[in-house]
DRENTI-797540 format. One record per residue: residue number from 0; x, y, z of N, C-alpha, C in turn. Coordinates in steps of 0.2 Angstrom, whole numbers, plus 2048, in hexadecimal, padded with zeros to 3 digits. Layout:
// DRENTI-797540
{NUM {X Y Z} {X Y Z} {X Y Z}}
...
This chain:
// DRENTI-797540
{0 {92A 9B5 A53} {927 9BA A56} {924 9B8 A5D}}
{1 {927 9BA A63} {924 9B9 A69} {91E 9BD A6B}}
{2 {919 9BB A6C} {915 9C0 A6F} {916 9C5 A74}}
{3 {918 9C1 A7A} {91A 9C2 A80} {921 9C2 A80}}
{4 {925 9C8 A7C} {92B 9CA A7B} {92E 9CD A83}}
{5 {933 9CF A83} {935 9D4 A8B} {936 9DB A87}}
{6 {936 9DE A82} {930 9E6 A84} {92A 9E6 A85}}
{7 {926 9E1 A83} {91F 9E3 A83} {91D 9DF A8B}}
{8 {921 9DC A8D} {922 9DA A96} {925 9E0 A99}}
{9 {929 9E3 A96} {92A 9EA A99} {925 9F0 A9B}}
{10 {922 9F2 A95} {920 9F5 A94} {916 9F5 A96}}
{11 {917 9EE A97} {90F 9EB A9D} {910 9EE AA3}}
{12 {916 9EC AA6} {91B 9F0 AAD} {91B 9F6 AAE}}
{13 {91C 9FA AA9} {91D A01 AA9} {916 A06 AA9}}
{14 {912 A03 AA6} {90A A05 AA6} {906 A03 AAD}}
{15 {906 9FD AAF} {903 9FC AB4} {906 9FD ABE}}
{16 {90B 9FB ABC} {90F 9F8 AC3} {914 9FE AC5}}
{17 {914 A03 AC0} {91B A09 AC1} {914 A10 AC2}}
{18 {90E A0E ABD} {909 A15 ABF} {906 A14 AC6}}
{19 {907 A1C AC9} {906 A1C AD0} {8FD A1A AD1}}
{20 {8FA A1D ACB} {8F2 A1C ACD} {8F2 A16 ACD}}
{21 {8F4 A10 AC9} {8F4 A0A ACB} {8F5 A0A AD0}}
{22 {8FA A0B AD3} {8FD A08 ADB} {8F9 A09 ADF}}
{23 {8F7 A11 ADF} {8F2 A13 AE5} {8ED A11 AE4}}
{24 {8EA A0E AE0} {8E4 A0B ADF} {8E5 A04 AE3}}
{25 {8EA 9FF ADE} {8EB 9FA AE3} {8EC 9F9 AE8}}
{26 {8F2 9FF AEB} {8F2 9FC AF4} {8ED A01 AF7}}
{27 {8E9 A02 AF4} {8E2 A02 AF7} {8DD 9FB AFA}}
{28 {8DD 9FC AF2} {8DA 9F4 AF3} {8DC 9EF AF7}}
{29 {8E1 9EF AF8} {8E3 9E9 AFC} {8E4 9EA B02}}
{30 {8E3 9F1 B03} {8E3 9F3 B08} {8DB 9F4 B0C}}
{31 {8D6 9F3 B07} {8D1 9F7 B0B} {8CC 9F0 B0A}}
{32 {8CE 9EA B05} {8C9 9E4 B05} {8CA 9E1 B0E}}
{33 {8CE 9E1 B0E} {8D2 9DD B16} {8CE 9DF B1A}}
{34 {8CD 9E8 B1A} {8C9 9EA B20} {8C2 9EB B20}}
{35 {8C0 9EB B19} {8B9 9E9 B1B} {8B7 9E2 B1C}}
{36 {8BA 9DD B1B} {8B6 9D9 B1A} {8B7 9D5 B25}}
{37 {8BE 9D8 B26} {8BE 9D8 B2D} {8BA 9DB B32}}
{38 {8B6 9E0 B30} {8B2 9E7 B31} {8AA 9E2 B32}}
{39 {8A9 9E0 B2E} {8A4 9DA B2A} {8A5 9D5 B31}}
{40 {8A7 9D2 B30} {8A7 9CF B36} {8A8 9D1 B3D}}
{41 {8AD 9D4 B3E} {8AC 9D7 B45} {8A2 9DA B45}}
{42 {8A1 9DD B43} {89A 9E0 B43} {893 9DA B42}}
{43 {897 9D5 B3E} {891 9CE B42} {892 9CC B47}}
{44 {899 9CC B4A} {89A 9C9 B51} {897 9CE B57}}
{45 {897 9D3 B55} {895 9D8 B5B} {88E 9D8 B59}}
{46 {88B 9D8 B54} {882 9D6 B55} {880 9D0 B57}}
{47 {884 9C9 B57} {881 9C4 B59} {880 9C5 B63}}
{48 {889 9C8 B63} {888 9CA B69} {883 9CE B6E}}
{49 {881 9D2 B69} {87D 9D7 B6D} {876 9D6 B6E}}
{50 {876 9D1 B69} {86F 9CD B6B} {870 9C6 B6E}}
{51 {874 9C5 B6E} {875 9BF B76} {875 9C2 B7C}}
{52 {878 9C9 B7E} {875 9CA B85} {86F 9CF B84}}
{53 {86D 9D1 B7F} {866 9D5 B7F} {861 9CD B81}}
{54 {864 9C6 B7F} {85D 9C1 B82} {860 9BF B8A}}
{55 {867 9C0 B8B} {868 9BF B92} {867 9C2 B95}}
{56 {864 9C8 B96} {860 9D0 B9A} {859 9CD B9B}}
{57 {856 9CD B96} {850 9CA B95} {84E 9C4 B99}}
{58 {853 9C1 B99} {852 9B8 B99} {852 9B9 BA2}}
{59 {855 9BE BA4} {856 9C0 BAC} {84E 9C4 BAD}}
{60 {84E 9C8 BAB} {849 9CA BAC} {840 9C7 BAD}}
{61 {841 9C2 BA8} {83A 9BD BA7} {83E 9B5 BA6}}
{62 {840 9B2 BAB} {842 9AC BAC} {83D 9A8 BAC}}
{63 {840 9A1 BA8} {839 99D BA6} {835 998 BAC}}
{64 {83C 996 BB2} {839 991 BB6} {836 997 BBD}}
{65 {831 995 BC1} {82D 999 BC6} {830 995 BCC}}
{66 {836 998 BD0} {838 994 BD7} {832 996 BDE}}
């Protein structure tokens, strides 16, 4: 007696991979990990940024050496 027979491998396939709510659920998923996590970053990038030239504004304004 195989445990891992090909009906009960069929019928894994049939429940998970053929129902639609699994699918839409997964290529969600797989769809929606990617963009947040690029979202995540771009939005660190754009804060480091924004505070780089909010110090270069600054740094213009009250320069440290007196010519």
């Amino acid at each position: 007696m195989e445990i891992l027979n090909q009906d009960f491998i069929q019928e894994v396939i049939r429940l998970t991979w053929r129902n639609p709510a699994f699918m839409a659920i997964s290529i969600a998923l797989i769809w929606l990990i990617p963009q947040l996590l690029i979202r995540r970053i771009l939005s660190e990038n754009y804060k480091k940024k924004k505070l780089e030239k909010q110090k270069d504004k600054i740094g213009k304004l009250y320069p440290k050496t007196i010519k």
